[in-house]
C-alpha positions as CSV (number, residue, x, y, z in Angstrom):
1,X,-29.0,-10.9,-49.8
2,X,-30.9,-14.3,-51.7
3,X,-32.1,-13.3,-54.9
4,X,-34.0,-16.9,-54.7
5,X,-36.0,-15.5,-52.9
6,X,-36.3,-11.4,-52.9
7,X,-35.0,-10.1,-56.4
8,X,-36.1,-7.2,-58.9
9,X,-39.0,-8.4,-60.9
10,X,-39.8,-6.1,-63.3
11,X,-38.2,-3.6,-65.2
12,X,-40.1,-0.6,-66.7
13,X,-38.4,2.1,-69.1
14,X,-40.3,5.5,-69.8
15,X,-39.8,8.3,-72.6
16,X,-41.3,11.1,-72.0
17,X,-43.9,9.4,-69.4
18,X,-44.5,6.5,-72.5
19,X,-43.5,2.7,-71.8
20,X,-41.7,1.7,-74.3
21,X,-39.7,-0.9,-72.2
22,X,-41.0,-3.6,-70.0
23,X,-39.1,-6.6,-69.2
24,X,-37.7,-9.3,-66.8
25,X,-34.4,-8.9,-65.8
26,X,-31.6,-11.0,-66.1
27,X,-31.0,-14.0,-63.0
28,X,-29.3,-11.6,-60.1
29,X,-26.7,-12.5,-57.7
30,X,-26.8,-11.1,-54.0
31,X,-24.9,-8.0,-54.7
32,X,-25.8,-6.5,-58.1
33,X,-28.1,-6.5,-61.0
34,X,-27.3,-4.7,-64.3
35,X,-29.4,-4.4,-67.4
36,X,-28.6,-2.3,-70.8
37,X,-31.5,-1.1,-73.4
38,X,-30.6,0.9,-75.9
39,X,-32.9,4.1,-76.6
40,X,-32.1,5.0,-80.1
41,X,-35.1,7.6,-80.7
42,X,-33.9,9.5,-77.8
43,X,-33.3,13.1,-78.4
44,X,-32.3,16.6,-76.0
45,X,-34.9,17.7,-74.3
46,X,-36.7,13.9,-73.5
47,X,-37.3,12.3,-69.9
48,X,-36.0,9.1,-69.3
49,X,-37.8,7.1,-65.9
50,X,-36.5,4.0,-65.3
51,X,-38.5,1.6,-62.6
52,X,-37.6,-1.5,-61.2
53,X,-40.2,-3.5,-59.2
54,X,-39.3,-5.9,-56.3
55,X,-41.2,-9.4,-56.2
56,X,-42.3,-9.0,-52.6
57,X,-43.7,-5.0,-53.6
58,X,-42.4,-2.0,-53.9
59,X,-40.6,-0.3,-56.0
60,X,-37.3,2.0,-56.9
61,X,-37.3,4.7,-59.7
62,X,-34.6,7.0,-61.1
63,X,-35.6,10.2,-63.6
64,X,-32.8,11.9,-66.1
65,X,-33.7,14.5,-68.4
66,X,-31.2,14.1,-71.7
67,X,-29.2,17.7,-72.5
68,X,-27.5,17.9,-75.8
69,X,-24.2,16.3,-75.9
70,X,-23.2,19.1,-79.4
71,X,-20.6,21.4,-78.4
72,X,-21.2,23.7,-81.6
């Protein structure tokens, strides 16, 4: 509830277990933090892990694997 003091500190973006994103994030408020990278080498079949790492420890990932959007 005070991002002074207890915020996300790190953010970490994987391809296919390979950092290729590492940044701070944005200044959060209490209720929400959003960040957008764009993966332009992404293709079907690649794993995407995205990581964010909290300033007193810890940490909260999400995995997606990307299907083919091509209805052909």
């Amino acid at each position: 509830p005070n991002p002074d003091i207890h915020y996300v500190d790190r953010i970490q973006v994987l391809l296919n277990e390979e950092t290729i994103i590492e940044k701070k994030p944005s200044p959060q408020n209490a209720t929400r933090l959003s960040e957008v990278y764009a993966l332009p080498d992404v293709k079907s079949g690649d794993t995407v892990k995205v990581t964010a790492f909290c300033n007193w420890g810890g940490d909260r990932s999400k995995q997606i694997q990307i299907v083919s959007a091509d209805k052909s």
